[in-house]
C-alpha positions in Angstrom: 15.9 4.4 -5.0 12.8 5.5 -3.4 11.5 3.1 -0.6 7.6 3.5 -0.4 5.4 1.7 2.7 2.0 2.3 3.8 0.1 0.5 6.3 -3.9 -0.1 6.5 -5.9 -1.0 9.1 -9.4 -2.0 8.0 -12.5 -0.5 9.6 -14.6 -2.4 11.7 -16.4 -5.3 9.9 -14.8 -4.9 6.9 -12.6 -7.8 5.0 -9.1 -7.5 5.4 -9.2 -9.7 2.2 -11.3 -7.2 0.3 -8.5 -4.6 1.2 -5.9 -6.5 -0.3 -7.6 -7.5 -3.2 -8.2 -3.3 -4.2 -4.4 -2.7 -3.3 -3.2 -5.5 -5.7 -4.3 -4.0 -8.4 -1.4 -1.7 -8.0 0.8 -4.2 -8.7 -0.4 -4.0 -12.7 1.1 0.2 -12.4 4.6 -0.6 -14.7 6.3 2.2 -12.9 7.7 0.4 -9.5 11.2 -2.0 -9.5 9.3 -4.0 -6.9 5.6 -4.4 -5.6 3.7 -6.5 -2.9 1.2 -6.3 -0.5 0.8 -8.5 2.8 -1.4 -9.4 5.9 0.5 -8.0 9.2 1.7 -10.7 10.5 0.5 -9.4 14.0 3.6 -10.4 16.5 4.7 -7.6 17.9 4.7 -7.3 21.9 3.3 -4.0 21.8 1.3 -2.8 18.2 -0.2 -4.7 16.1 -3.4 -2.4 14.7 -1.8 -2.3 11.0 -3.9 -4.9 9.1 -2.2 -4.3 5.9 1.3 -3.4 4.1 2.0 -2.3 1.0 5.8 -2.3 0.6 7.6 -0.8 -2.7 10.8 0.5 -4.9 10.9 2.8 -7.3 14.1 4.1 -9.0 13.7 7.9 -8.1 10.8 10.2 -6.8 10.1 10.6 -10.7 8.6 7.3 -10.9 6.8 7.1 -7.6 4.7 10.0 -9.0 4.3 8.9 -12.1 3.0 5.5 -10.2 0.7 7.8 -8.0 -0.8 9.3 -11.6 -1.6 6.1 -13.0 -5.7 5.3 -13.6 -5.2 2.4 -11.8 -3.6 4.0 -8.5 -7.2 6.0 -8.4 -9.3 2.7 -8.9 -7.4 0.7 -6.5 -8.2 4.3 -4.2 -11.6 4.0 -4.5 -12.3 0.9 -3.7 -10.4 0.9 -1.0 -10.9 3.9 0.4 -14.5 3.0 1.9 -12.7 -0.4 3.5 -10.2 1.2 5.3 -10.0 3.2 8.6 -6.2 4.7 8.7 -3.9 5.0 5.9 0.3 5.7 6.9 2.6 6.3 4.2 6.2 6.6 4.3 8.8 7.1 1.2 12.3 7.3 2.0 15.8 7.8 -0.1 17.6 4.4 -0.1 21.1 3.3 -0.9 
C-alpha cells in the first residue's frame, strides 16, 4: 500500500475553506482505497504553518499515478494552485 500526504498552507488572505473545497474534488478520482482532506488542527508546541492535509491509500504506486492522471487531479490543481502558498508531498511503502 502506498501512503500519500501533502500539506498546504494557504497564502495570505486566501480562504482556507476555498482550498479545501478544490482538494475535495479529489475525493470523486475512483483510484485511492481511502481519501480525506482536513483543517490542521494547529496544536503543536512548535509548527503549526500547515493549513491543510490531504491524507491517502492507494494499493500500489500503479494507482497513485493513475490518480495523479485523472482530469480531475488537474482541475482540483488549478483551482487550487492560485490559493495556496507551499505544497509538501510525501508517499511512502506501507505494511
Amino acid at each position: 500500500m502506498i501512503r500519500h500526504i501533502v500539506f498546504f498552507t494557504a497564502k495570505p488572505g486566501e480562504s482556507v475553506e476555498a482550498i479545501c473545497e478544490g482538494l475535495n474534488l479529489l475525493a470523486t478520482i475512483p483510484h485511492s482505497q481511502h481519501f480525506e482532506v482536513s483543517r490542521n488542527s494547529k496544536v503543536d508546541q512548535i509548527s503549526n504553518e500547515v493549513d491543510v492535509v490531504v491524507y491517502a491509500e492507494f494499493k500500489d504506486a500503479e494507482a497513485l499515478a493513475q490518480y495523479k492522471a485523472h482530469p480531475t487531479y488537474a482541475e482540483a490543481t488549478r483551482r487550487v494552485r492560485p490559493l495556496r502558498e507551499l505544497r509538501l508531498s510525501a508517499d511512502f511503502e506501507a505494511q
